[in-house]
One Martini backbone bead per residue (centre of mass of N, CA, C, O) as a GRO file, in nm:
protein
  181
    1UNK     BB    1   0.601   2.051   0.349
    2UNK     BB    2   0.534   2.175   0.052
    3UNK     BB    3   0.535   2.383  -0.176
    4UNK     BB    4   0.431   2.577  -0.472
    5UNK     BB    5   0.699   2.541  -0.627
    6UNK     BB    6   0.709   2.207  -0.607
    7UNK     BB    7   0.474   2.192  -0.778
    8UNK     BB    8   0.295   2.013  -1.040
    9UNK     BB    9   0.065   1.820  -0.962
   10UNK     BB   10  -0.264   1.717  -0.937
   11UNK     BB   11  -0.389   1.366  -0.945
   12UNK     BB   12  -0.542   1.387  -0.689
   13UNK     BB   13  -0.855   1.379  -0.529
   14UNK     BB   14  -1.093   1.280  -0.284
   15UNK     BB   15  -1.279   1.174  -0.517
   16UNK     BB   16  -1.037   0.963  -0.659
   17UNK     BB   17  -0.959   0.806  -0.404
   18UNK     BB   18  -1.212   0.694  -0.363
   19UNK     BB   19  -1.295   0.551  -0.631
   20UNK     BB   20  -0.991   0.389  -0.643
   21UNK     BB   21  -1.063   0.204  -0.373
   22UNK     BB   22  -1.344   0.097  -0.475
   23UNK     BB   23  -1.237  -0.038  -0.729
   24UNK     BB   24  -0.970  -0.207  -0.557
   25UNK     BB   25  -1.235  -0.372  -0.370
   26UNK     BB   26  -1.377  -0.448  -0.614
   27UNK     BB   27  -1.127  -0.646  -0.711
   28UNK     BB   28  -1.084  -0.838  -0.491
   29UNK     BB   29  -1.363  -0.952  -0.461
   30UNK     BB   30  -1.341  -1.097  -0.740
   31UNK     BB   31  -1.051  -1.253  -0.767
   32UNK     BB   32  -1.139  -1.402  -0.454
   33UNK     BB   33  -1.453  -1.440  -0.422
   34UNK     BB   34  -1.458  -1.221  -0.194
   35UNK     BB   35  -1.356  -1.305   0.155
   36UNK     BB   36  -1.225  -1.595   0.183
   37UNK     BB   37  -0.953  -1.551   0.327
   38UNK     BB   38  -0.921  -1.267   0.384
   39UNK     BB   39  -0.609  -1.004   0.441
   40UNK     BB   40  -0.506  -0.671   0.518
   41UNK     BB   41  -0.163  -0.536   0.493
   42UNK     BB   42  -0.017  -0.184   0.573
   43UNK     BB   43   0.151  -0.019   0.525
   44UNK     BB   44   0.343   0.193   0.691
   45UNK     BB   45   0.101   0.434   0.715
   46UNK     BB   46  -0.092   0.493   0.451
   47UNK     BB   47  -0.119   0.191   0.380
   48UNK     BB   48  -0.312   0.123   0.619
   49UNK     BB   49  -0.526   0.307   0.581
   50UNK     BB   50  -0.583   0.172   0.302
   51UNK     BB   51  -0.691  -0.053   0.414
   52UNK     BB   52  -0.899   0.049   0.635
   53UNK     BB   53  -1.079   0.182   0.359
   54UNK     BB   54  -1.095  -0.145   0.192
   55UNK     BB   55  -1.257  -0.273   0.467
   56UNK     BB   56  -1.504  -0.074   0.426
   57UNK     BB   57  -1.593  -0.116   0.155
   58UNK     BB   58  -1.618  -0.413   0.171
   59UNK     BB   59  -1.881  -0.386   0.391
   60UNK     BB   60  -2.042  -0.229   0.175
   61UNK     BB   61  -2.065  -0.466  -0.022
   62UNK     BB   62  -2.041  -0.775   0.159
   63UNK     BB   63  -2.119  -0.690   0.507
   64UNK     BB   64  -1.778  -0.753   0.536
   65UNK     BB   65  -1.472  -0.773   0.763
   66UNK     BB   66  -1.194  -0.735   0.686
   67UNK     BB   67  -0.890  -0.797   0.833
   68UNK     BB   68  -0.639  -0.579   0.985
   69UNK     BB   69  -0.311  -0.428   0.914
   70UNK     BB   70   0.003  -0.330   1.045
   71UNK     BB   71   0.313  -0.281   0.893
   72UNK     BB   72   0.675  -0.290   0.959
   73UNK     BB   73   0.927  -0.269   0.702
   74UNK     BB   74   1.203  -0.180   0.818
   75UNK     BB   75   1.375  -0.432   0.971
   76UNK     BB   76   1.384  -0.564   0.639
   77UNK     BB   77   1.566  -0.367   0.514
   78UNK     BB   78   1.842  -0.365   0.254
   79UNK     BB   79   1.931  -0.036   0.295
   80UNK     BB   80   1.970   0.037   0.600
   81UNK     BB   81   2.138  -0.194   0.714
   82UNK     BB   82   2.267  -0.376   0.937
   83UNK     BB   83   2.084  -0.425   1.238
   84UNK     BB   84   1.778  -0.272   1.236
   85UNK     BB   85   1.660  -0.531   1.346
   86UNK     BB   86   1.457  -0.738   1.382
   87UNK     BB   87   1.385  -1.062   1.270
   88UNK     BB   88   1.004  -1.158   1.320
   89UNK     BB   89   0.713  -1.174   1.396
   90UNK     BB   90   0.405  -1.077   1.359
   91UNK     BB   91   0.193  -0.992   1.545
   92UNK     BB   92  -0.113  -1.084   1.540
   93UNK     BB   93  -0.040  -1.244   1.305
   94UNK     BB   94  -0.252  -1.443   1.061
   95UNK     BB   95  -0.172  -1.613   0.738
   96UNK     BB   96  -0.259  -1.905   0.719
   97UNK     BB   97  -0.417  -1.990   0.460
   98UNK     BB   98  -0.419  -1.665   0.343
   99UNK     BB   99  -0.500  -1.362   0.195
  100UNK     BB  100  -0.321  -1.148   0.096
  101UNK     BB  101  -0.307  -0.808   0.115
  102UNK     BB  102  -0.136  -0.577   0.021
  103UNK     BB  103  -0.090  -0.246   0.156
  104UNK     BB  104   0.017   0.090  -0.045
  105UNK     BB  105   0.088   0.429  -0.178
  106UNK     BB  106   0.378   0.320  -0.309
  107UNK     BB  107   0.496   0.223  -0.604
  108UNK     BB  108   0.826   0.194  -0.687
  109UNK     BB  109   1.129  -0.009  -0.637
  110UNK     BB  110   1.031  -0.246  -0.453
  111UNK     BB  111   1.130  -0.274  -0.149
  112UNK     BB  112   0.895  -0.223   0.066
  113UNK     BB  113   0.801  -0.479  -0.014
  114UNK     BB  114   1.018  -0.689  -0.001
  115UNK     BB  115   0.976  -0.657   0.294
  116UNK     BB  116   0.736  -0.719   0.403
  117UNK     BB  117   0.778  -1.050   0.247
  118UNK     BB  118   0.924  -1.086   0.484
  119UNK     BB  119   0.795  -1.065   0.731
  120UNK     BB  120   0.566  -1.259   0.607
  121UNK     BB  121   0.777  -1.513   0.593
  122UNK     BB  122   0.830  -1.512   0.940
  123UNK     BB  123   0.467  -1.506   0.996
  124UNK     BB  124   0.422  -1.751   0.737
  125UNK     BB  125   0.206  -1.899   0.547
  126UNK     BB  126   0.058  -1.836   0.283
  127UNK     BB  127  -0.160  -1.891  -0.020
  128UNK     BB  128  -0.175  -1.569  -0.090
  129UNK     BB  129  -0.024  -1.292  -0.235
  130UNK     BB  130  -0.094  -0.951  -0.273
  131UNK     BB  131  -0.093  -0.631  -0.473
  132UNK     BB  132  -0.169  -0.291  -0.361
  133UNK     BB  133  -0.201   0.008  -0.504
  134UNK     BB  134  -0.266   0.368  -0.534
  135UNK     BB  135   0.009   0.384  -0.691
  136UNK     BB  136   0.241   0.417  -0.969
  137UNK     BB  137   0.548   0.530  -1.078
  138UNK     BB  138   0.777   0.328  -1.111
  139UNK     BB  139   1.108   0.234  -1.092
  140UNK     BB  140   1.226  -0.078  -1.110
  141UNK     BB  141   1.461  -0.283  -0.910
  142UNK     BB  142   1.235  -0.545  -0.843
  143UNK     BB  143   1.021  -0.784  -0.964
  144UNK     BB  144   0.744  -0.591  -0.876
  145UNK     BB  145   0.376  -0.617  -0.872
  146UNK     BB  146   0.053  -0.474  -0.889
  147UNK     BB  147  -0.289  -0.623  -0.870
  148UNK     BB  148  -0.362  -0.333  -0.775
  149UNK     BB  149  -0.420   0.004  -0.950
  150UNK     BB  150  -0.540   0.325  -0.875
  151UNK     BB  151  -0.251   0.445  -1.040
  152UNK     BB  152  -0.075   0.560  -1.288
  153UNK     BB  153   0.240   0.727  -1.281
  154UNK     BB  154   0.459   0.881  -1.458
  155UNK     BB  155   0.835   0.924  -1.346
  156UNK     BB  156   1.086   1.101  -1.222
  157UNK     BB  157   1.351   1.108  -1.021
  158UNK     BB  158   1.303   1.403  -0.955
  159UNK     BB  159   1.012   1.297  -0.835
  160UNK     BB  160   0.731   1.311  -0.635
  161UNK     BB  161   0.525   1.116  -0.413
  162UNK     BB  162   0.214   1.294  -0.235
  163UNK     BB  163   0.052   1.172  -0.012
  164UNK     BB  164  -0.280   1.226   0.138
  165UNK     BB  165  -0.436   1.218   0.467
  166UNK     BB  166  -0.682   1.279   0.687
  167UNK     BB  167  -0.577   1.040   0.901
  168UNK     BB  168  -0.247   1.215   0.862
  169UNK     BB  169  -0.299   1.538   0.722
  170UNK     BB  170  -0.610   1.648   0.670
  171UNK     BB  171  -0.586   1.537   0.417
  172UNK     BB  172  -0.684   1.487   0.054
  173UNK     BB  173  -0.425   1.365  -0.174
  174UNK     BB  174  -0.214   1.375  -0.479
  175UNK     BB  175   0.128   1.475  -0.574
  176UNK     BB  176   0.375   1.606  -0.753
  177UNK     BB  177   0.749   1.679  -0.669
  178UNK     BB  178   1.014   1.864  -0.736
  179UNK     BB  179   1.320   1.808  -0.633
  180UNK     BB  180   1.548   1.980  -0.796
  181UNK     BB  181   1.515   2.231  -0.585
   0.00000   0.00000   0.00000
């Protein structure tokens, strides 16, 4: 946890959080045109509870509800070492002729979005990628766009985005972090 001498600003709280993931549900669904072979897959950690947070809200508008997983793409990213994991397919992971939805809590560099796409394409042939983030950042190292995001926030590389959900922080929070302390 960081201090408060670290904290630069707090940039959603839980209120602004709920309606960020609210209306990049329901731009999935105006984009797609419903639920229709909609999936969404959650990067591990914060990124899956939002994607179960937007396909909760998603039955709440169209009274049914995408299937959701969690992958975890460490063994696929390129920054972290050869030899890091195995590159297989995601178990239990379905995508053929499907539409994914990646969902991630912070979009920066790009990299583990990358990983993520390396094992969806391990994993199968997808119809349609889309990508959601929470944040954007900017400071991307390689071409990836977020097709749905809940707030940009320019920042500089001494500071980091603190994401906190209920369900692994135990609070709903977003926070802006000065690293160069």
């Amino acid at each position: 946890m960081h201090t408060r001498a670290q904290i630069k600003a707090q940039i959603m709280d839980a209120n602004a959080m709920r309606r960020s993931v609210t209306r990049m549900a329901h731009e999935v669904l105006e984009r797609n045109r419903g639920l229709d072979g909609v999936v969404l897959v959650g990067i591990r950690t914060r990124g899956a509870v939002l994607a179960e947070r937007m396909a909760d809200k998603m039955r709440d508008i169209e009274g049914m509800r995408p299937p959701v997983f969690a992958l975890d793409p460490r063994p696929y990213r390129d920054d972290l070492g050869a030899g890091q994991g195995s590159r297989v397919p995601v178990p239990g992971l379905d995508i053929h002729d499907k539409i994914v939805v990646l969902v991630d809590d912070v979009l920066y560099t790009g990299r583990t979005v990358r990983a993520a796409l390396d094992a969806l394409m391990c994993t199968g042939r997808a119809r349609w990628v889309q990508l959601a983030a929470l944040i954007d950042r900017g400071h991307r190292e390689l071409p990836i766009r977020a097709d749905f995001v809940g707030k940009n926030v320019p920042t500089s590389r001494e500071e980091s985005i603190h994401v906190h959900l209920d369900e692994v922080d135990g609070e709903d929070g977003v926070w802006i972090v000065d690293q160069s302390e």
